[in-house]
Backbone atoms as SQL, in Angstrom:
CREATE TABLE atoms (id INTEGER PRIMARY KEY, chain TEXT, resi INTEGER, resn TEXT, atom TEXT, x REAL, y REAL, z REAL);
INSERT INTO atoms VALUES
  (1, 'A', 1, 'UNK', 'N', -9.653, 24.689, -12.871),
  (2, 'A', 1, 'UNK', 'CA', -8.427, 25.007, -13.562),
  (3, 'A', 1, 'UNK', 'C', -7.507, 25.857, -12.681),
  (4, 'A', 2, 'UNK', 'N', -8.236, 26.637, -11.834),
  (5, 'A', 2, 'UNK', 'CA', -7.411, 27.401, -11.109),
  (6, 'A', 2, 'UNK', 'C', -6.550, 26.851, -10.007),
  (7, 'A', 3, 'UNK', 'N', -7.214, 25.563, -9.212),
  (8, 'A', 3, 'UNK', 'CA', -6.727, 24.995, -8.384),
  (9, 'A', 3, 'UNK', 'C', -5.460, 24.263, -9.208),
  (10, 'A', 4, 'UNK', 'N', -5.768, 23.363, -10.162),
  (11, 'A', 4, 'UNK', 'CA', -4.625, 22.856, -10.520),
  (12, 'A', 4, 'UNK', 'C', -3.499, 23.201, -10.881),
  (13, 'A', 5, 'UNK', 'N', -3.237, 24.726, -11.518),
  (14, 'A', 5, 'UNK', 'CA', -2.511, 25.834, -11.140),
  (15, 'A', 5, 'UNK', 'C', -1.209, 25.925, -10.402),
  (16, 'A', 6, 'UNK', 'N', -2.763, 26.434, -9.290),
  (17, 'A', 6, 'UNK', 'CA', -1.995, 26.923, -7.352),
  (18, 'A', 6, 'UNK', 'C', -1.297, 25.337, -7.537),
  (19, 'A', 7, 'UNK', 'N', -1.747, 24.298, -7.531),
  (20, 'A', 7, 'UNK', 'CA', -1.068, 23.005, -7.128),
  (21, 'A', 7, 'UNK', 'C', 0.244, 23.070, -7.730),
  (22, 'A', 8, 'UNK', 'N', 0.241, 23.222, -9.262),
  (23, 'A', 8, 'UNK', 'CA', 1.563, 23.069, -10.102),
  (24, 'A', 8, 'UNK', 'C', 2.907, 24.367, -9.275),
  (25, 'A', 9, 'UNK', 'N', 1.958, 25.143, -8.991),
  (26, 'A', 9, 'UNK', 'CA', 3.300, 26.734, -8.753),
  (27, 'A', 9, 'UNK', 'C', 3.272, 25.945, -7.003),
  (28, 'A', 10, 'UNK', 'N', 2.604, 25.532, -5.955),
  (29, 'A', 10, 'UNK', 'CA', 2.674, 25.068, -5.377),
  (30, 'A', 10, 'UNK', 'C', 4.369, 23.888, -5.233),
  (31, 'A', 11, 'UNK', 'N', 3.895, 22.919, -5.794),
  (32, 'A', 11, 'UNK', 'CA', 4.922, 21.954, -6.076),
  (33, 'A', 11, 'UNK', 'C', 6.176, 22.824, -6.346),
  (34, 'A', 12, 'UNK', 'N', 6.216, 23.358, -7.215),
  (35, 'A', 12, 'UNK', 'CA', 7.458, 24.278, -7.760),
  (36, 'A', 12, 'UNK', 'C', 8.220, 24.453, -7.128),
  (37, 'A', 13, 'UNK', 'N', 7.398, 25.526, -5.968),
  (38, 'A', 13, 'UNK', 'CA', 8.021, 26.177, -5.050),
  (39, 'A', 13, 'UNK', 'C', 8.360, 25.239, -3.805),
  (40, 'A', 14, 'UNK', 'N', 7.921, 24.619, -3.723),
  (41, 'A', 14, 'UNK', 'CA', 8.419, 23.335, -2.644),
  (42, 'A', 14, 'UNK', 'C', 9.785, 22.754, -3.075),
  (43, 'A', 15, 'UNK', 'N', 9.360, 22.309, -4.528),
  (44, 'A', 15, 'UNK', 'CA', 10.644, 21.521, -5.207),
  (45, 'A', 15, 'UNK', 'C', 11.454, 22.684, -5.268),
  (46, 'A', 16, 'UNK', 'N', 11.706, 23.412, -4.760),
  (47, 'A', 16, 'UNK', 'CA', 12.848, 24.456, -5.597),
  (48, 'A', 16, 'UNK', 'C', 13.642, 25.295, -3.886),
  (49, 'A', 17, 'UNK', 'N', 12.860, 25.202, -3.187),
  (50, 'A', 17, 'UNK', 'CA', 12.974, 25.597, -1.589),
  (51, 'A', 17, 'UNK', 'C', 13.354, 24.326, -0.911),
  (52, 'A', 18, 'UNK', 'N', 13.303, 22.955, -1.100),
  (53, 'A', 18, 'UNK', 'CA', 13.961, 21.895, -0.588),
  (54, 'A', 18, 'UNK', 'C', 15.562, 21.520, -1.322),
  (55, 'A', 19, 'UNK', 'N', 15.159, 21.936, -2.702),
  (56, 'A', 19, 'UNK', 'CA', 17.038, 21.702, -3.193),
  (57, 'A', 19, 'UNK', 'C', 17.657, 23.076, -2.963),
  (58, 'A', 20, 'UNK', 'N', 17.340, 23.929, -2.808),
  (59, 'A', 20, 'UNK', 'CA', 18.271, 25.318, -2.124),
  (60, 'A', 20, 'UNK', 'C', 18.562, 24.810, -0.772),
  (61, 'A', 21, 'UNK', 'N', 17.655, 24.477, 0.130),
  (62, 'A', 21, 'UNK', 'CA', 18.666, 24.307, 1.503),
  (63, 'A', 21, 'UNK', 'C', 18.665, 22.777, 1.421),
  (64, 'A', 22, 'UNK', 'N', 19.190, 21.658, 0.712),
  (65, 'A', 22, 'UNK', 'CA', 19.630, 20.633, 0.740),
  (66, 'A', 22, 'UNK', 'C', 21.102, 21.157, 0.258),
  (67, 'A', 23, 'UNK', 'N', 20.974, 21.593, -0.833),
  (68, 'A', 23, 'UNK', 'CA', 22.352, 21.843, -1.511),
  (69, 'A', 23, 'UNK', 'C', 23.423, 23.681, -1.057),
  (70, 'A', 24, 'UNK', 'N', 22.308, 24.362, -0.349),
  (71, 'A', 24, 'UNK', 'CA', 23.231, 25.544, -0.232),
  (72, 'A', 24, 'UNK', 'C', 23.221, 25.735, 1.730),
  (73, 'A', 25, 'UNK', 'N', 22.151, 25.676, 2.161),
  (74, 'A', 25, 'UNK', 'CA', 21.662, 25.838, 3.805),
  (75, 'A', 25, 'UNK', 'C', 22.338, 24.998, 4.641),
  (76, 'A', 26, 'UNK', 'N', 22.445, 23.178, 4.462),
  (77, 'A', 26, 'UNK', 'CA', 23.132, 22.379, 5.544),
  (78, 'A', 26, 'UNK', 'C', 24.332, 21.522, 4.484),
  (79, 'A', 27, 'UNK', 'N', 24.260, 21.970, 3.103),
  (80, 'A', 27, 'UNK', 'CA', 25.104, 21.396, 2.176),
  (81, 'A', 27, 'UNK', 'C', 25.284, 20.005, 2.497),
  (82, 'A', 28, 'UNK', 'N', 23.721, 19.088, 2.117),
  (83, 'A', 28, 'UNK', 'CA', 23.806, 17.745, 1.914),
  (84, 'A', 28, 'UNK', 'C', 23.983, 17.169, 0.788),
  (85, 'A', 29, 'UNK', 'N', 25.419, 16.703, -0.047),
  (86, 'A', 29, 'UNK', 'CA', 25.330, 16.386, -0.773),
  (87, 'A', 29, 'UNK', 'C', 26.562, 15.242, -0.549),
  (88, 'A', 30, 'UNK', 'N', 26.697, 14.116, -2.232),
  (89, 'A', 30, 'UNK', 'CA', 26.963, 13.330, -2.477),
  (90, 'A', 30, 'UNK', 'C', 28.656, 13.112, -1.662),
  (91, 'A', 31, 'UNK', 'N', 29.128, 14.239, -2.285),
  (92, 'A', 31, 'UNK', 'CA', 30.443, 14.496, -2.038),
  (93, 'A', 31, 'UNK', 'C', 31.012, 14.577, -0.455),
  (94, 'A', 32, 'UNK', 'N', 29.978, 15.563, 0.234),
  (95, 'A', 32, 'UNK', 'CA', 29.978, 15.529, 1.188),
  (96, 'A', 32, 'UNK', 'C', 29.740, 14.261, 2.422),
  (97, 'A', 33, 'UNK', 'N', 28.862, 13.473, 1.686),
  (98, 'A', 33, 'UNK', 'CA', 28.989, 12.199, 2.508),
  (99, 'A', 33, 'UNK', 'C', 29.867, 11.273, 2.417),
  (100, 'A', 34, 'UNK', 'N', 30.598, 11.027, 1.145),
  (101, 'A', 34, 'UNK', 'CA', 31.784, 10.592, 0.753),
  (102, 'A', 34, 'UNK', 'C', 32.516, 9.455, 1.687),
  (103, 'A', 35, 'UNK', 'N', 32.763, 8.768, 1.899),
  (104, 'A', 35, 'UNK', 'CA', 33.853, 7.747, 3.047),
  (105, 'A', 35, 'UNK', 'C', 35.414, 8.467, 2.747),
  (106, 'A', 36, 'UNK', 'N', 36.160, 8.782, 3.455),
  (107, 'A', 36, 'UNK', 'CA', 37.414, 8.914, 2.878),
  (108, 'A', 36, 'UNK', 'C', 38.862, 7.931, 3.845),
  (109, 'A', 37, 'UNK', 'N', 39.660, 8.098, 3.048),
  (110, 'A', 37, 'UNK', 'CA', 40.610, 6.868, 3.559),
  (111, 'A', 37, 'UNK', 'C', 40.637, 6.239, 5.158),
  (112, 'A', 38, 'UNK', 'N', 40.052, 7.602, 6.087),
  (113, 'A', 38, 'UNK', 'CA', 40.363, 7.467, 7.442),
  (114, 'A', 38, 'UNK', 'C', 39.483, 6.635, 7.785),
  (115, 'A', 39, 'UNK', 'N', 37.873, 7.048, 7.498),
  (116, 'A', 39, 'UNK', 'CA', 36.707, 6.085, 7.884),
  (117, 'A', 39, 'UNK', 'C', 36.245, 4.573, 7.553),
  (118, 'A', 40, 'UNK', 'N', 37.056, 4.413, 6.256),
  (119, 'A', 40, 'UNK', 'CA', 37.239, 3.039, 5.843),
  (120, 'A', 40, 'UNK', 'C', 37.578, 2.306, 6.258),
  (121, 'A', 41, 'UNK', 'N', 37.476, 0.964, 7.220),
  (122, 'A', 41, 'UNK', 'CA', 38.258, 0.300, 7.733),
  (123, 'A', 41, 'UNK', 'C', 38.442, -0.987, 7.049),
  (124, 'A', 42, 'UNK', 'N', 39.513, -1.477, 6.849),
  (125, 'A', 42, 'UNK', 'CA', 40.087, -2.394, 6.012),
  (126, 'A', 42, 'UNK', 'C', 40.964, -3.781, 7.035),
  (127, 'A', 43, 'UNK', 'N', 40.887, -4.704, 6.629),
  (128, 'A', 43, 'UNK', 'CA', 42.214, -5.318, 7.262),
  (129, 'A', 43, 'UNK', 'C', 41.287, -6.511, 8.506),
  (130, 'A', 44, 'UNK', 'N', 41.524, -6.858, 9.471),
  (131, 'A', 44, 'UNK', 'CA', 41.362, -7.804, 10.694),
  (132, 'A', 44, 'UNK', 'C', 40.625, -6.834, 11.765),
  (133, 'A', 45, 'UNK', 'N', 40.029, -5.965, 10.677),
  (134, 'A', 45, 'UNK', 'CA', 38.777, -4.830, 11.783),
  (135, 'A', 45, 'UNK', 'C', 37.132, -5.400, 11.791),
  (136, 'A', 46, 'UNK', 'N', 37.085, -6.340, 10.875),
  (137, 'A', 46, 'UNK', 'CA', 35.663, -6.992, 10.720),
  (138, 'A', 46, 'UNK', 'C', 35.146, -8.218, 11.817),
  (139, 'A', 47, 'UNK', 'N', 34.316, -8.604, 11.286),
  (140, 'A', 47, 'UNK', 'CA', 33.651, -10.011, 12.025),
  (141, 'A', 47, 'UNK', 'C', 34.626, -11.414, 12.356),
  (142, 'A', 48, 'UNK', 'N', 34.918, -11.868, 13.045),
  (143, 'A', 48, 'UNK', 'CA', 35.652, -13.170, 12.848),
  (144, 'A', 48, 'UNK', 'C', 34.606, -14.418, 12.218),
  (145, 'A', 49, 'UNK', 'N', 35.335, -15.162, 11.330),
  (146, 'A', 49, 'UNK', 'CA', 34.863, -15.985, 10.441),
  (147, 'A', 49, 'UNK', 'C', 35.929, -17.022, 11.010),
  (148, 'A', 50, 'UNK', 'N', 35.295, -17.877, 11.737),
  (149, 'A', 50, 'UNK', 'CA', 36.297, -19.049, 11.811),
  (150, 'A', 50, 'UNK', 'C', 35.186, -19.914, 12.119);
């Protein structure tokens, strides 16, 4: 019983120390990866299809 415990507060603290520096340490998030108008390329920038 004791081990399974340490395992649960284990996990915890893993899960809880990987979303602090995902989201506050190198700020990897959704928003941040985002495409915005510049990186998009649109138009006769693709593959030729003929």
């Amino acid at each position: 019983m004791k081990a399974m415990m340490l395992a649960f507060v284990a996990t915890a603290v893993i899960t809880v120390g990987a979303w602090y520096t995902l989201t506050h340490v190198i700020e990897f998030s959704a928003a941040d990866r985002a495409a915005t108008g510049d990186t998009v390329r649109l138009g006769d920038s693709g593959p030729e299809d003929e």
